[in-house]
N, C-alpha and C positions, 0 to 999 in steps of 0.2 A: 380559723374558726374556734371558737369556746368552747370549753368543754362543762357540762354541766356534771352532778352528782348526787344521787339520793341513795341516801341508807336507813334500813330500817331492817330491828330484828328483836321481838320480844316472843314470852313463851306465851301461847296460848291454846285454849280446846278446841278441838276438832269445828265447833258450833261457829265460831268466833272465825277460820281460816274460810269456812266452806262460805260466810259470807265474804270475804277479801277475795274469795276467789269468781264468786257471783257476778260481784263487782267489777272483777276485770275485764267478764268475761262480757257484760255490759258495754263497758267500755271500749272495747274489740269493735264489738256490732255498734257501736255508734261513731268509732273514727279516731276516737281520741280520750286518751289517757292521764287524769292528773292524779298527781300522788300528792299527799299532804301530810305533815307530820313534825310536830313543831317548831311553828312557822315558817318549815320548810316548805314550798312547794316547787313541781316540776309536770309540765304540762308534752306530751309526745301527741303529734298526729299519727294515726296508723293507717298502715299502706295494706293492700290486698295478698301480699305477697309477703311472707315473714317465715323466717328460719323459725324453727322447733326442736328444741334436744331436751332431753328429758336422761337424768341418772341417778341409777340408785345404788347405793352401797348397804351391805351390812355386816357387822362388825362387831361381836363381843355383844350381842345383844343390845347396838345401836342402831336403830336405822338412818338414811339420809335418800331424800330426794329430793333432787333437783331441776326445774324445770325454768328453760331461758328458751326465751323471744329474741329474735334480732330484727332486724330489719332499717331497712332506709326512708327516711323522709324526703332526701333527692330522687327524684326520678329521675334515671338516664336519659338524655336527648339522642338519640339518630337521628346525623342530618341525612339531609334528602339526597345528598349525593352518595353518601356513603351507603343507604339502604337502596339506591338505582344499579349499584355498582356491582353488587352480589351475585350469583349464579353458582348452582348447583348441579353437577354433570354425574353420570356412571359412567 
C-alpha cells in the first residue's frame, strides 16, 4: 500500500486558525477530508470512530498544542464463523 504525505506549517492569527479549524470540523460532519496547498492535494474519507490526543506543553514562555486524529479507512471484516463461534461464560 502507498503511502501518501501532506505538510503544511505557516504562522498565523488566531482569526485565520479558528477558520482552518471550522473547516475541519465541516469536514468531520461531512465524511471526508481534502487538504490543499500548493498544488498539493490529499483527500481522507472519515470513519465514525477516530483516536483523539491532544498535548500541551509550556516552556520558557512558549506554548504548544497539539492535537491529532487517527483513524482507519478499512473497516475490519468478521467473518460469520468467527463471530458464531464466540461465547462468553462466568
Amino acid at each position: 500500500m502507498s503511502t501518501k504525505k501532506f505538510d503544511y506549517e505557516s504562522l498565523q492569527d488566531a482569526h485565520s486558525i479558528k477558520t482552518y479549524l471550522v473547516s475541519l470540523i465541516d469536514s468531520i460532519e461531512k465524511g471526508r477530508i481534502i487538504l490543499k496547498s500548493n498544488g498539493e492535494e490529499m483527500a481522507m474519507r472519515v470513519d465514525d470512530l477516530m483516536k483523539f490526543s491532544v498535548q500541551a506543553k509550556k516552556k520558557d514562555g512558549q506554548n504548544k498544542l497539539s492535537i491529532k486524529l487517527s483513524w482507519s479507512e478499512i473497516k475490519p471484516v468478521i467473518k460469520e464463523e468467527r463471530a458464531s463461534s464466540m461465547s462468553i461464560g462466568s
